[in-house]
Backbone as numpy.savetxt, mean C-alpha at the origin, in Angstrom:
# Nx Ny Nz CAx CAy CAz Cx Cy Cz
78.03 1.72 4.35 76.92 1.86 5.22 76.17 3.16 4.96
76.94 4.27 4.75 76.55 5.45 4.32 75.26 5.27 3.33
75.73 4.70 2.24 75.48 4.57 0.92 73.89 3.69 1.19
73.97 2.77 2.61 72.45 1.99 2.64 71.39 2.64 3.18
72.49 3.67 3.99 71.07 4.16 4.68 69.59 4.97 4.25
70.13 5.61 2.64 69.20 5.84 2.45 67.86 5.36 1.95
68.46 3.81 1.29 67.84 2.96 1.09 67.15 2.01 2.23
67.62 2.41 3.40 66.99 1.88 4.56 65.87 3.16 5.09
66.14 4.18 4.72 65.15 5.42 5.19 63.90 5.11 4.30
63.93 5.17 3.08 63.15 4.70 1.65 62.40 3.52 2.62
63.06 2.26 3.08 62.00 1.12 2.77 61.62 1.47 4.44
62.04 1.98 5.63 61.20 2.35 6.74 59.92 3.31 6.57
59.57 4.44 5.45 58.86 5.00 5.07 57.93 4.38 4.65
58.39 3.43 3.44 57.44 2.81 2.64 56.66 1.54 3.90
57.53 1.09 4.80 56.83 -0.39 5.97 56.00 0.88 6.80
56.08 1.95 6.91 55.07 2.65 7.74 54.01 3.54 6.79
54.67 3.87 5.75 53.08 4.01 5.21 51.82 2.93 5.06
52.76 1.78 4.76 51.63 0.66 4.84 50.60 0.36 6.18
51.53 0.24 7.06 51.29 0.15 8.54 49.78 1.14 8.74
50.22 2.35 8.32 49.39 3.16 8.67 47.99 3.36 7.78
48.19 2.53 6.86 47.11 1.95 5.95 46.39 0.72 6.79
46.68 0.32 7.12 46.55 -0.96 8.17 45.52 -0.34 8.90
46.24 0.15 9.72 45.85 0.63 10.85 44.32 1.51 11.09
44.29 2.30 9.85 42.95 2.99 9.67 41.87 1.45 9.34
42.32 0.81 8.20 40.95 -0.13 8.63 40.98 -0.96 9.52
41.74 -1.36 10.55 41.95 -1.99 11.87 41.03 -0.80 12.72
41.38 0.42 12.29 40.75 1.45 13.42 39.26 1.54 13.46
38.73 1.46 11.52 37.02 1.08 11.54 36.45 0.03 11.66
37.42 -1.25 12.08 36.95 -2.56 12.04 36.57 -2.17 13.62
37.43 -1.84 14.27 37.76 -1.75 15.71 35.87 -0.69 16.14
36.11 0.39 15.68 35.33 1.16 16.18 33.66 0.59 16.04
33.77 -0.17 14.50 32.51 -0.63 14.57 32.29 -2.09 15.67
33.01 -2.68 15.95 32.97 -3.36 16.87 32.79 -3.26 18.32
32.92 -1.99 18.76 33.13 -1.22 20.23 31.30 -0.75 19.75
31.28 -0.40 18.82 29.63 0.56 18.45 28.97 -0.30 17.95
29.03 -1.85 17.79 27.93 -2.47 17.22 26.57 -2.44 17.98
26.40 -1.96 19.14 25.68 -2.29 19.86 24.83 -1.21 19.58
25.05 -0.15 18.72 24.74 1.09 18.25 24.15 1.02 16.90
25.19 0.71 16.30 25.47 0.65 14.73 24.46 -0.58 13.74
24.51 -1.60 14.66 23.46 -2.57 14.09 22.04 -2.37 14.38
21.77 -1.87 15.48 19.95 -1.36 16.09 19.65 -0.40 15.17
20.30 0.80 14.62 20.43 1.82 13.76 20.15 1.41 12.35
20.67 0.67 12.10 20.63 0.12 10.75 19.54 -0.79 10.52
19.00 -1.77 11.89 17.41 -2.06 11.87 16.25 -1.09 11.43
16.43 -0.49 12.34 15.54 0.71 12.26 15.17 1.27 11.31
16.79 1.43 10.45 16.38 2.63 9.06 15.54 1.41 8.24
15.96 0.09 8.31 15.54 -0.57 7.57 14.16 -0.87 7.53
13.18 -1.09 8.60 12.42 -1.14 9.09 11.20 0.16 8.42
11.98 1.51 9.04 11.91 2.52 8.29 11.27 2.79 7.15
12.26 2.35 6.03 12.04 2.08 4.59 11.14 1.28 4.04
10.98 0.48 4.92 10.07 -0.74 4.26 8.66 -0.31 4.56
8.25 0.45 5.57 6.85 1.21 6.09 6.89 2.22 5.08
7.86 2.99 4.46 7.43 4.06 3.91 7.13 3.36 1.88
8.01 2.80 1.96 7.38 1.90 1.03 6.62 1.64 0.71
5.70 0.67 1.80 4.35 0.34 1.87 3.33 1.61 1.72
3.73 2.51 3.03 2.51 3.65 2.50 2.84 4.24 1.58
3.54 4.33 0.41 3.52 4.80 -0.70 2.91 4.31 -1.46
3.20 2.74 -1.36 2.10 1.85 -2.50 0.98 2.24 -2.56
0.54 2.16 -0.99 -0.77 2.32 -0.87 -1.62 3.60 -1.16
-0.67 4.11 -0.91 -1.57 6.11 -1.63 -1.57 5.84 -3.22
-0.59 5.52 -3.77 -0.49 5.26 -5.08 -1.87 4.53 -5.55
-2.12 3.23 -5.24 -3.13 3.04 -5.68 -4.58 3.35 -5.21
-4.44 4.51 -4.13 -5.98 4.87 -3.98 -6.48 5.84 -5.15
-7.55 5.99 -5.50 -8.23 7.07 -6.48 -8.10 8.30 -6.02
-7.75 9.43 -6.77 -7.74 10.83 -6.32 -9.54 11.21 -6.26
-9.58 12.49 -6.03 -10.60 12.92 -5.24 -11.69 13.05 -6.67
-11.39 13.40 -7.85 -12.15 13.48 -8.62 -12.45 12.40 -9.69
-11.17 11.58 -10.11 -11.70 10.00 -10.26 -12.78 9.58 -9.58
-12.41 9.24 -8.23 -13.86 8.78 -7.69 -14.66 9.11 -7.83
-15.06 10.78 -7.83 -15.78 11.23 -8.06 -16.78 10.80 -9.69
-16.19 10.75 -10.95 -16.32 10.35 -11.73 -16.77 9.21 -11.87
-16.38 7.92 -10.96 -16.36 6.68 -11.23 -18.05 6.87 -10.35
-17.99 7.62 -9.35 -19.31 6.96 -8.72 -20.17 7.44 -8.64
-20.05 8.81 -10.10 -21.36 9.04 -11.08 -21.44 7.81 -12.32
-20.71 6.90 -12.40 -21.06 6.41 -13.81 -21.54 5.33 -12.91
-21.02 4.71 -11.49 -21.74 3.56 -10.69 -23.72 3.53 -11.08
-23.54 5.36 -10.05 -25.06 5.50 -10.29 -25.79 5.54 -11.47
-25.08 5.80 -12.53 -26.15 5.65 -13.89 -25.94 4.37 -14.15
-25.43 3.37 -13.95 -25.37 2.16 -14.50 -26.31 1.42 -13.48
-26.46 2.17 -12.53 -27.22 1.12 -11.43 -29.07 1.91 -11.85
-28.85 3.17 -12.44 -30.13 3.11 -12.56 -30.65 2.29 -13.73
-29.77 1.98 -14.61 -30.02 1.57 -15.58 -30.56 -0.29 -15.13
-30.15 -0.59 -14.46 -30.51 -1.68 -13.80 -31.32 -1.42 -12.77
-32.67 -1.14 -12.83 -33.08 -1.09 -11.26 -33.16 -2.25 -10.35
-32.95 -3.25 -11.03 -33.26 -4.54 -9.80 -32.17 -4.97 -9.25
-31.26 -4.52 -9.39 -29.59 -4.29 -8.54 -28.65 -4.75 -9.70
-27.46 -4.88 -9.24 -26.30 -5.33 -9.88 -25.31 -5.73 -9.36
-24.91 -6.84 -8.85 -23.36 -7.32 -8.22 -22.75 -6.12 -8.61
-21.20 -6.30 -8.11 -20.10 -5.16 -7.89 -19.32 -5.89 -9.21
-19.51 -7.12 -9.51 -18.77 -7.52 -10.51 -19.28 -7.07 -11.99
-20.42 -7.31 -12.08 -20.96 -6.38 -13.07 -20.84 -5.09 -13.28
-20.95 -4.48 -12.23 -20.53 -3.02 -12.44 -19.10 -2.14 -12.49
-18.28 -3.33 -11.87 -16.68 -3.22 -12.00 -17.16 -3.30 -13.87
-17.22 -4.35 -14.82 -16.91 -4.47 -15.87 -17.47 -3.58 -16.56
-18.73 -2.76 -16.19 -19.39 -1.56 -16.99 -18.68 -0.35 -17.00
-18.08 -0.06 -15.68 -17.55 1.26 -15.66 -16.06 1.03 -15.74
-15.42 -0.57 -15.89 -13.88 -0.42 -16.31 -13.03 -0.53 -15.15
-13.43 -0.59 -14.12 -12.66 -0.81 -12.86 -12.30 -1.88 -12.30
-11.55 -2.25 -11.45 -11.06 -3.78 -10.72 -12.08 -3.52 -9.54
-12.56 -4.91 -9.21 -13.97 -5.33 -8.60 -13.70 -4.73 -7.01
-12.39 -5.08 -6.49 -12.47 -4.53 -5.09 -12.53 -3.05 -4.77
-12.24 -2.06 -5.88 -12.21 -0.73 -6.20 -13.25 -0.19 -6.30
-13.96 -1.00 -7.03 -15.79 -0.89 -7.53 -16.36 -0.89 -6.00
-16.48 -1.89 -5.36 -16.87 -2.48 -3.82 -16.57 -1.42 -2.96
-15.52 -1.23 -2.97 -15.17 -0.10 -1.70 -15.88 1.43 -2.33
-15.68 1.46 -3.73 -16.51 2.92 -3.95 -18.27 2.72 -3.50
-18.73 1.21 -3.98 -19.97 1.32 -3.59 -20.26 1.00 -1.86
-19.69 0.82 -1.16 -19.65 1.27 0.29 -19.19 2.54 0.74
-18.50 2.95 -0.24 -18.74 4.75 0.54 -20.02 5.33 0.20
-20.54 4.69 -1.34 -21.96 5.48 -1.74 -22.91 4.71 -0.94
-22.83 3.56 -0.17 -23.70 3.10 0.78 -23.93 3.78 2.56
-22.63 4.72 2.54 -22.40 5.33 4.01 -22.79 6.26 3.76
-22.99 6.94 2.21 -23.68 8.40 2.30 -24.87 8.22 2.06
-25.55 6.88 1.85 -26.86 6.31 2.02 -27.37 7.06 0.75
-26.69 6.70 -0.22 -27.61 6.17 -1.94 -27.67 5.43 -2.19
-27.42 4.43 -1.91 -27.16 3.14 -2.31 -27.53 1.99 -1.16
-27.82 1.27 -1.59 -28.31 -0.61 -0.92 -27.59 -1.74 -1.45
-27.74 -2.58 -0.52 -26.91 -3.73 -0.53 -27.70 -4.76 -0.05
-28.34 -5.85 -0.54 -28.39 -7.37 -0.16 -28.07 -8.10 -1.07
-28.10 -9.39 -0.15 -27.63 -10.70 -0.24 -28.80 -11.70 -0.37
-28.45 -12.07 -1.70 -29.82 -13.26 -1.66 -29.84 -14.37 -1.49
-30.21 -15.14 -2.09 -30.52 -16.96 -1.66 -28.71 -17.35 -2.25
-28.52 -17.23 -3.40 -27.11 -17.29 -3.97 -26.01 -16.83 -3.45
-26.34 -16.00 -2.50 -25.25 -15.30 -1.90 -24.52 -14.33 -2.50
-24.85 -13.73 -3.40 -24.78 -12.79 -4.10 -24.81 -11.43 -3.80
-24.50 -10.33 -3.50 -24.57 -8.85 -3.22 -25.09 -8.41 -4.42
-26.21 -8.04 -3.99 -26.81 -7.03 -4.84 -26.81 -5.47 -4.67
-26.25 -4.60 -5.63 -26.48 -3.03 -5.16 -27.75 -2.27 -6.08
-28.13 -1.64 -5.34 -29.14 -0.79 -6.31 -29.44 0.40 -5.45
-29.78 1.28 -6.46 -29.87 2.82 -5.31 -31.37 3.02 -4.77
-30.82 3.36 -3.73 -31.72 3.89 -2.56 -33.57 4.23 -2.90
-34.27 3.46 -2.62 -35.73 3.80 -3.02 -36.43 3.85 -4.81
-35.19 3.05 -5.07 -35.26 2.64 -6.82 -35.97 1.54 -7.02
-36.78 0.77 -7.86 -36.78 -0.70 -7.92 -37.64 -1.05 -6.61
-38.05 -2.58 -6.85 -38.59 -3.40 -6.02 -37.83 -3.79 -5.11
-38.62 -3.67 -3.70 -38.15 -3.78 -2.34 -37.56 -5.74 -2.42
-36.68 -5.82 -2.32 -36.18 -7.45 -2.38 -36.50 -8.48 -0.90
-37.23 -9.54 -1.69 -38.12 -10.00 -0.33 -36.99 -10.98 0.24
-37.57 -11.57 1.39 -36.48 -12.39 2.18 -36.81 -13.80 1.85
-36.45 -14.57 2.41 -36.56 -16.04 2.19 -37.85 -16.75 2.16
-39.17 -16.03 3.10 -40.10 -15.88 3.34 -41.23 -15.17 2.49
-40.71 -14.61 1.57 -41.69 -13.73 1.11 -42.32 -12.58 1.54
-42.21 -12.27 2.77 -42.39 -10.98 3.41 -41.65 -10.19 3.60
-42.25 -8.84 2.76 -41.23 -8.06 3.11 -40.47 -6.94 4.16
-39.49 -6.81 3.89 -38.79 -6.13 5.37 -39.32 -4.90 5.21
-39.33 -3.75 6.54 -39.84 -2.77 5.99 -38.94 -1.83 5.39
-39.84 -0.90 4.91 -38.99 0.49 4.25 -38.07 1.11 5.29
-36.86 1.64 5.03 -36.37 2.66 5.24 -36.24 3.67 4.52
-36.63 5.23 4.93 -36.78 6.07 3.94 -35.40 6.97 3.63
């Protein structure tokens, strides 16, 4: 009996180290279960989180820095003088190299600092041309609208 016990000390050590292996992931199964009510809203959130910052990253990414634009909507205006009787945005996307909705939104900021004009004709077409350039574009009627200076 002498002779087992130490071999009984050996395998009680070894059934409680296990145990106590056990027991720690029983203890984080346990804890996250008592804290899910915590632990899962948390983990929405970050997720949620991430996915907004994501997005506004895209989106700065593809806006133009301050002197691109700048660039792009000096070459708008020489291409539009070069056309005085206007030019779709699609045309002028392909002159100066740009994607058409990029072109559009630059020529509505040069339309808010009021160089630029915009109608729409029988085709439905947007026409841009700068400000007091070119022939005044008549309406459906033939009469024309008046000046703005």
């Amino acid at each position: 009996m002498l002779n087992a016990l130490p071999e009984l000390g050996a395998l009680a050590l070894a059934l409680a180290g296990r145990a106590s292996g056990q027991e720690t992931e029983t203890d984080y199964l346990e804890l996250l279960e008592r804290n899910s009510h915590i632990v899962y809203p948390a983990l929405a959130v970050l997720v949620v989180g991430l996915l907004v910052l994501g997005i506004l990253e895209a989106w700065r990414s593809q806006d133009l820095d301050g002197l691109q634009k700048v660039e792009l909507k000096r070459e708008i205006i020489l291409e539009l003088r070069r056309q005085i009787g206007g030019a779709s945005a699609e045309t002028l996307a392909r002159a100066i190299g740009l994607e058409s909705f990029k072109t559009v939104k630059l020529l509505e900021e040069l339309q808010r600092d009021n160089i630029v004009v915009s109608h729409t004709n029988t085709a439905r077409l947007t026409l841009w041309r700068i400000k007091g350039a070119g022939p005044v574009p008549t309406g459906p009627t033939g009469v024309h609208p008046p000046r703005t200076a």
